[in-house]
C-alpha positions in Angstrom: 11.9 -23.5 24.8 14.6 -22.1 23.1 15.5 -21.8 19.2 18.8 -22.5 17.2 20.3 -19.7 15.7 19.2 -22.2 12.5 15.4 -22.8 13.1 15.3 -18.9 13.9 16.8 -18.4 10.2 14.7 -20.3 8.8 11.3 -18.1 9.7 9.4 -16.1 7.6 6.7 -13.8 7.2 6.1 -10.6 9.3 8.0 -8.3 6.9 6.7 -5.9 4.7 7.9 -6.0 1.1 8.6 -3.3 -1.7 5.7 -4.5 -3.5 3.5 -3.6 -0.7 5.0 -0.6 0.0 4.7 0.3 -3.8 1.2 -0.1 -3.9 -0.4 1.5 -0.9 2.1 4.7 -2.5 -0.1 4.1 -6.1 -3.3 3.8 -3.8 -2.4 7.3 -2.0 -1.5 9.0 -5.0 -4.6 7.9 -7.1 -7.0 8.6 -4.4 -5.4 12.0 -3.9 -5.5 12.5 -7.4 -9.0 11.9 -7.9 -10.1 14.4 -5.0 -8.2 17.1 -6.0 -10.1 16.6 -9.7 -13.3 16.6 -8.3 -12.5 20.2 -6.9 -11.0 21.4 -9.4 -12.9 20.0 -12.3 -16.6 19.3 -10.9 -19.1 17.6 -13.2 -22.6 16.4 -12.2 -23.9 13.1 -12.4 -26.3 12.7 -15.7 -23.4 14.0 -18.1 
């Protein structure tokens, strides 16, 4: 079975948006962020 050019315009959903994009970036660059702090700026735990 073959789609129209119209029902294959009309699908969505597979793509991968800014938004998602933006925030595995934020999620990198806070998780990286945190690391390199705990190197550079160790503390113990009963502070």
């Amino acid at each position: 079975m073959k789609l129209t050019k119209e029902e294959l315009q009309k699908i969505n959903g597979g793509g991968v948006s800014i938004g998602i994009i933006a925030l595995a970036i934020g999620a990198f660059v806070t998780f990286v962020a945190g690391f390199l702090d705990g190197f550079v700026r160790p503390q113990s735990c009963n502070e």
